[in-house]
C-alpha positions in Angstrom: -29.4 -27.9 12.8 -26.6 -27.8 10.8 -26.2 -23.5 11.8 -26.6 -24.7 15.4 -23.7 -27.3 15.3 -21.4 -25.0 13.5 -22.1 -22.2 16.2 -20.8 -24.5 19.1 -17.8 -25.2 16.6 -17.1 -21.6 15.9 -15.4 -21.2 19.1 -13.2 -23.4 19.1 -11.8 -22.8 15.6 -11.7 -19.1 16.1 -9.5 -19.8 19.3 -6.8 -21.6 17.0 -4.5 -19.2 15.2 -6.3 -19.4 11.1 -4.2 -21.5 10.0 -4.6 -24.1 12.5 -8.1 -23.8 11.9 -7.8 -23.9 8.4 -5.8 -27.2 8.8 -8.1 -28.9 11.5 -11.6 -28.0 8.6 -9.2 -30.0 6.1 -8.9 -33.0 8.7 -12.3 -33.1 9.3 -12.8 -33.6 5.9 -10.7 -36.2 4.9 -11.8 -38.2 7.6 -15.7 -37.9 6.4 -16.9 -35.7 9.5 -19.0 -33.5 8.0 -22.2 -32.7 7.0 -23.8 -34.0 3.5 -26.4 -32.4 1.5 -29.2 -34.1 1.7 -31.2 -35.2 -1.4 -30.7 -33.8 -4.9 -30.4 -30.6 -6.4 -33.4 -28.2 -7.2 -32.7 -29.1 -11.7 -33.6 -25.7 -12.0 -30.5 -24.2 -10.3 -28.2 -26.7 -13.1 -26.0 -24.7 -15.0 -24.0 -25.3 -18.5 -20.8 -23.1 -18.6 -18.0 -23.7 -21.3 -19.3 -27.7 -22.4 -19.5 -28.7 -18.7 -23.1 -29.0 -16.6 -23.0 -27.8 -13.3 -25.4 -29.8 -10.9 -25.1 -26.3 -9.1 -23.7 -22.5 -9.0 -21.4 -22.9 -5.9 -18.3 -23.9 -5.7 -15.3 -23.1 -2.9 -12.9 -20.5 -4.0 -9.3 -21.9 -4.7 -6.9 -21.3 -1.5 -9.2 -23.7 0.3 -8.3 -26.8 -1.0 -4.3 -26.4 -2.1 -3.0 -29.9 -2.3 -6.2 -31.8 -3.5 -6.8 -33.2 -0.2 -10.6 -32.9 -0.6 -12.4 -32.5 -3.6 -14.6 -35.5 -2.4 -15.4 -33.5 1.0 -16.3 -29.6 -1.2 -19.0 -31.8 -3.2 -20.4 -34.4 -0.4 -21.2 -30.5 1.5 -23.3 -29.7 -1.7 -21.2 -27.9 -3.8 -21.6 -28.2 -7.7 -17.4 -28.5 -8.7 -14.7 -27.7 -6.5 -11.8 -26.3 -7.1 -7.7 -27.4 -6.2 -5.0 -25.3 -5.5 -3.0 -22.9 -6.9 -0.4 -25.7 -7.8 2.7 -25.1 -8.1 5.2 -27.1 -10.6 7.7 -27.9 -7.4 6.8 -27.7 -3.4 7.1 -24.0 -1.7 6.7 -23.2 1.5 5.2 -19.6 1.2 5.1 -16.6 3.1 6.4 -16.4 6.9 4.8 -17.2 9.4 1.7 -15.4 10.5 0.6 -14.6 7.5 -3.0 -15.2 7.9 -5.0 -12.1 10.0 -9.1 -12.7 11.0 -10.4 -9.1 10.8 -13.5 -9.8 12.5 -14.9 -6.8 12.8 -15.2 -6.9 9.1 -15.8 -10.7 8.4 -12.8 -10.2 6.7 -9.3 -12.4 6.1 -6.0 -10.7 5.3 -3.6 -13.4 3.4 -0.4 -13.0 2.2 0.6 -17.2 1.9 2.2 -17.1 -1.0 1.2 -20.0 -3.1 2.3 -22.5 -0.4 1.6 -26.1 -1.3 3.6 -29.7 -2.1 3.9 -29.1 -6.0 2.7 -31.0 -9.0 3.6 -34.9 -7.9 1.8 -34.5 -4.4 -1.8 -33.1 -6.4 -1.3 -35.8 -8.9 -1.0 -38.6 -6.7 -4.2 -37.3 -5.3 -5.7 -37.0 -7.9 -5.3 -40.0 -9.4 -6.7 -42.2 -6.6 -10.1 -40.4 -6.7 -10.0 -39.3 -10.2 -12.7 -42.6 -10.7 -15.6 -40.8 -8.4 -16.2 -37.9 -11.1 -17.4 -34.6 -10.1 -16.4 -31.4 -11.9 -12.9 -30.6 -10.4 -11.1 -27.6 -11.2 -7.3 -27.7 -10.9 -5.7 -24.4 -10.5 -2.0 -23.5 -11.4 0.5 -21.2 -11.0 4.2 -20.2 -10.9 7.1 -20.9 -8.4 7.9 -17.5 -6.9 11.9 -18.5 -7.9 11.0 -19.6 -11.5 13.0 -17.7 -14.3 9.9 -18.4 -16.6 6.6 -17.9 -15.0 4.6 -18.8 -18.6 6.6 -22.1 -18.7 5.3 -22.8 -14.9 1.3 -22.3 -15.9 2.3 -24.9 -19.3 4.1 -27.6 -17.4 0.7 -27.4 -15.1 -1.5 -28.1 -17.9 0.9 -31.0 -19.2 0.6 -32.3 -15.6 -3.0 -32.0 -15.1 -3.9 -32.4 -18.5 -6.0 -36.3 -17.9 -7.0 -35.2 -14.8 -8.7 -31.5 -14.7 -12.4 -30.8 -15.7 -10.8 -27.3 -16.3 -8.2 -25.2 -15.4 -8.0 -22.1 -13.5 -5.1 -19.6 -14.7 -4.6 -17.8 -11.6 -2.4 -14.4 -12.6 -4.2 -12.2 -9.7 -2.6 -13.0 -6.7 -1.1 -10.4 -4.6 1.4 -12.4 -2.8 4.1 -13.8 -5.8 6.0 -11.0 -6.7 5.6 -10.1 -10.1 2.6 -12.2 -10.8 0.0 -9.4 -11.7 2.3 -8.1 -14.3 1.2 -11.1 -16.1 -2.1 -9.4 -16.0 -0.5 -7.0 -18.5 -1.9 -6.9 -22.5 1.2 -8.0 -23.9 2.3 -10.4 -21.1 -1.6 -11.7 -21.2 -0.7 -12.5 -25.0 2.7 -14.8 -24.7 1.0 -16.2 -21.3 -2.1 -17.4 -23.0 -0.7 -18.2 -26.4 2.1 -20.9 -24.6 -1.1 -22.0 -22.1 -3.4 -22.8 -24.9 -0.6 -23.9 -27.5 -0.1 -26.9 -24.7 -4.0 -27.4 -25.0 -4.2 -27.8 -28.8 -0.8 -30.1 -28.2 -2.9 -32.7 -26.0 -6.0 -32.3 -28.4 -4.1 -33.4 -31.4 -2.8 -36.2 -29.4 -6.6 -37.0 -29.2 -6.7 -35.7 -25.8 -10.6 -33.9 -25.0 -10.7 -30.3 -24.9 -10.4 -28.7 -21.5 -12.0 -25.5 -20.6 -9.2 -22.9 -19.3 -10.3 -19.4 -17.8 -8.2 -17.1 -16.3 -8.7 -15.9 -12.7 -8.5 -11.3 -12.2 -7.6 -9.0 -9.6 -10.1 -6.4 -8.2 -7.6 -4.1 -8.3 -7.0 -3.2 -12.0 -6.8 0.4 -13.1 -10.3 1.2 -14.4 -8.2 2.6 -18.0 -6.8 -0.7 -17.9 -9.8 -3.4 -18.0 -11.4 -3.1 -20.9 -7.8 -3.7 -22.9 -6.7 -6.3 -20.7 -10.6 -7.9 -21.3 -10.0 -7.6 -24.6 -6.9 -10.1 -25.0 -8.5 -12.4 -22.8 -11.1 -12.4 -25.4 -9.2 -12.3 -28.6 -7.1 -15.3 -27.0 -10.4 -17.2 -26.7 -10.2 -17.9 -23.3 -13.2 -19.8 -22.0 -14.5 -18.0 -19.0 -13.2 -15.6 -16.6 -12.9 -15.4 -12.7 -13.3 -11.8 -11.0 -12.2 -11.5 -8.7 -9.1 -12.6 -6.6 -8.6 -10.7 -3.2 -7.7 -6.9 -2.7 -5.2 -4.7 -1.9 -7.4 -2.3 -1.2 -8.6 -1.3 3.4 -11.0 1.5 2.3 -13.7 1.3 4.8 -12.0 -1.6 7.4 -12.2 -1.5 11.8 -10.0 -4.1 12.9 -6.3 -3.5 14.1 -5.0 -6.0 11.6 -6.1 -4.1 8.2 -2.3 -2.3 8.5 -1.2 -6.5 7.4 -0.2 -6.7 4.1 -1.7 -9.2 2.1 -4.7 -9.8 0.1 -8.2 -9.0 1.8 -11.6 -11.7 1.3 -14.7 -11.4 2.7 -17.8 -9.3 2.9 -15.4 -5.7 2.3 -14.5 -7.0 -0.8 -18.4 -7.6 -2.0 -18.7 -4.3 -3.7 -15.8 -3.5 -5.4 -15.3 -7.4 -6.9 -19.1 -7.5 -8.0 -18.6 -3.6 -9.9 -15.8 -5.2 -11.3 -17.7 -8.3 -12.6 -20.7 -5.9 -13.7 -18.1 -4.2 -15.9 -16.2 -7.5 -17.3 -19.5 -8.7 -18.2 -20.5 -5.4 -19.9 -17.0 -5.4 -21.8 -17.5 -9.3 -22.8 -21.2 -8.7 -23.9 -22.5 -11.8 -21.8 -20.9 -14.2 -24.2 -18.0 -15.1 -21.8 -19.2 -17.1 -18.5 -17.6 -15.6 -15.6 -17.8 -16.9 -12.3 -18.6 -14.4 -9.3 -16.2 -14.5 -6.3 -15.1 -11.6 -3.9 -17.6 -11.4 -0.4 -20.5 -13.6 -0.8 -22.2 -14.0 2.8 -25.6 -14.5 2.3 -28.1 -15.7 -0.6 -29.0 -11.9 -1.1 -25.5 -11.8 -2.2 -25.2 -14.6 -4.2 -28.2 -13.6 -6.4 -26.7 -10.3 -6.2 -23.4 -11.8 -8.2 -25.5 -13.6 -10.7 -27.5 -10.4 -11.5 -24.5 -8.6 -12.0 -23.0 -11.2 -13.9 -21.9 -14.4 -12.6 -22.7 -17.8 -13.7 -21.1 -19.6 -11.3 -19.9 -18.2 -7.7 -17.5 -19.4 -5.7 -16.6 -19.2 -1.7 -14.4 -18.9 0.8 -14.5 -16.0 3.6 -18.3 -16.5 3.7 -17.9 -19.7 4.9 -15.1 -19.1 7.8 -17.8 -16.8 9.3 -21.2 -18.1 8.4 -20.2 -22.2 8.6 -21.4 -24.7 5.9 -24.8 -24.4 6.0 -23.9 -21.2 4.1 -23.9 -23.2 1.1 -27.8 -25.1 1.4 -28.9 -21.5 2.6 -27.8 -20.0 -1.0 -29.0 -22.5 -2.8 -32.7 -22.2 -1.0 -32.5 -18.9 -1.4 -32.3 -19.0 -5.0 -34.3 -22.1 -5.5 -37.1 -19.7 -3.8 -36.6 -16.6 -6.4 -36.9 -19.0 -9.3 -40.0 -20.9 -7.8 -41.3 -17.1 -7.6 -40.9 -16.4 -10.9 -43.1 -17.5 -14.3 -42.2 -20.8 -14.8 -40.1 -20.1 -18.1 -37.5 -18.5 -15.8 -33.9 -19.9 -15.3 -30.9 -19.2 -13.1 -29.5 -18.7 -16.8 -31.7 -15.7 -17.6 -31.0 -13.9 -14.2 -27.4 -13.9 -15.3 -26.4 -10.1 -15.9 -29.5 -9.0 -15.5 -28.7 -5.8 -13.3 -24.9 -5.7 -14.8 -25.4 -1.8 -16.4 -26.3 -0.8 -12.9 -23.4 -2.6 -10.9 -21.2 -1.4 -13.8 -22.1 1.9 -13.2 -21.3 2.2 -9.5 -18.0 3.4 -7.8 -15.2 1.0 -7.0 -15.2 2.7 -3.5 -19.5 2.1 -3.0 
């Protein structure tokens, strides 16, 4: 039913430039007009990452939901945490306009927004009025694209958020703040991460809990450059990892728009992100949760993130194309390979499971 209604809607959205689009989805949330998930979740596909327990795997990638307008709406749709942002500390406008390209062909996106969204005290205010309803919300922050001091941007985001996130998101991978994936860099990772978590132990000592922070990775990084830049994300004791933001990469695309510049999302960017998550989870030994995002369309493809390494996945692209019965569809799907299984067998012990072979592969598939 719900496939059916979203492909009489489908037209209609995809006749609005994306952005539009995007904007009218985000209505339609806020005002309750959308679809709930019905009943509660199969316990089997609960999952504990970094103290926190997951009701599900899925949540919607950040990007979606940039001022905190609807946290509420990503979880009544069955999602198990959402995610807000990037944040800003003050209000940007982003990128030009258009700077958001539907490669159909390719159930693909080009974006090159540029962290556009009303800054810290619009997200708070937000925030705080639903912060009573619970749900694991994720608030994820990043730097002014003016800002002399892009470390002290992520801290003042922590400060901010500090009361009010189940975790933070460290996003250092997008393509379209110049500058940003330098951060990226062993030695800027370092000072980055040392200020970020310094700000942590500040509001613990105060008697504040201890919130998660994991750090969000480009697809793109040079293959000699992983494992070091893996290896100060571990030394820094970072508490999980997100591979992978979107591409710079058009190998392989057929619409006109793949000349736009910008970060690509959607099902291109399925191989290269889960290779890249195979090898991060090689490099971390399993020991780091890492959450799985980069082309999921299908529950073939979400299992196919977990195996390669992924305890939680998130989405975006997928559901633009597929609508948001995309999300009950993944979670049958892997309801059905568990209930297939001996009855010993977890979504936890699928995790990884094929990682040496994804590691293995070619960037390029």
């Amino acid at each position: 039913m719900l496939s059916v209604a979203y492909s009489l809607a489908r037209p209609f959205l995809f006749g609005l430039e994306p952005e539009q689009a995007h904007e009218a989805t985000l209505r339609a949330l806020e005002a309750g007009l959308y679809p709930r998930a019905l009943g509660a979740d199969d316990g089997r596909l609960a999952v504990s990452a970094f103290g926190l327990r997951f009701p599900n795997p899925i949540g919607i990638a950040a990007g979606f939901d940039k001022n905190a307008r609807v946290p509420d709406g990503v979880l009544g749709l069955g999602c198990g945490f959402a995610e807000v942002g990037t944040i800003t500390p003050k209000a940007q406008e982003g990128n030009p306009k258009p700077r958001v390209f539907r490669l159909v062909p390719d159930n693909a996106l080009i974006n090159r927004l540029g962290f556009n969204n009303g800054g810290h005290d619009e997200a708070l205010r937000r925030l705080e009025a639903r912060k009573a309803r619970g749900g694991i919300v994720c608030v994820n922050v990043g730097a002014n694209k003016d800002t002399a001091d892009k470390t002290a941007d992520y801290v003042a985001g922590i400060e901010a958020f500090y009361h009010l996130a189940s975790y933070f998101m460290i996003n250092i991978s997008s393509p379209n703040t110049p500058g940003l994936r330098d951060l990226q860099a062993p030695q800027a990772l370092d000072e980055l991460l040392g200020r970020v978590l310094a700000a942590r132990e500040r509001r613990m000592r105060d008697g504040a809990p201890r919130r998660p922070v994991l750090v969000k990775i480009a697809p793109d990084i040079a293959e000699d450059d992983l494992a070091p830049i893996v290896g100060r994300l571990v030394a820094n004791g970072v508490d999980g990892i997100a591979v992978s933001n979107t591409t710079l990469s058009r190998n392989g695309l057929k619409s006109g728009d793949a000349k736009e510049t910008g970060g690509l999302s959607g099902r291109p960017l399925f191989h290269r992100s889960t290779v890249v998550l195979a090898r991060v989870h090689e490099l971390t030994g399993g020991r780091v949760p890492l959450i799985g995002i980069g082309g999921i369309h299908s529950g073939e493809t979400a299992l196919q993130k977990i195996e390669a390494g992924a305890t939680l996945l998130q989405l975006y692209t997928g559901l633009i194309y597929e609508g948001p019965a995309l999300i009950g569809r993944i979670k049958q799907h892997l309801s059905r390979t568990l209930a297939a299984m001996p009855p010993d067998q977890t979504l936890a012990k699928l995790v990884g499971c094929k990682a040496q072979d994804w590691a293995g592969r070619s960037l390029a598939g």
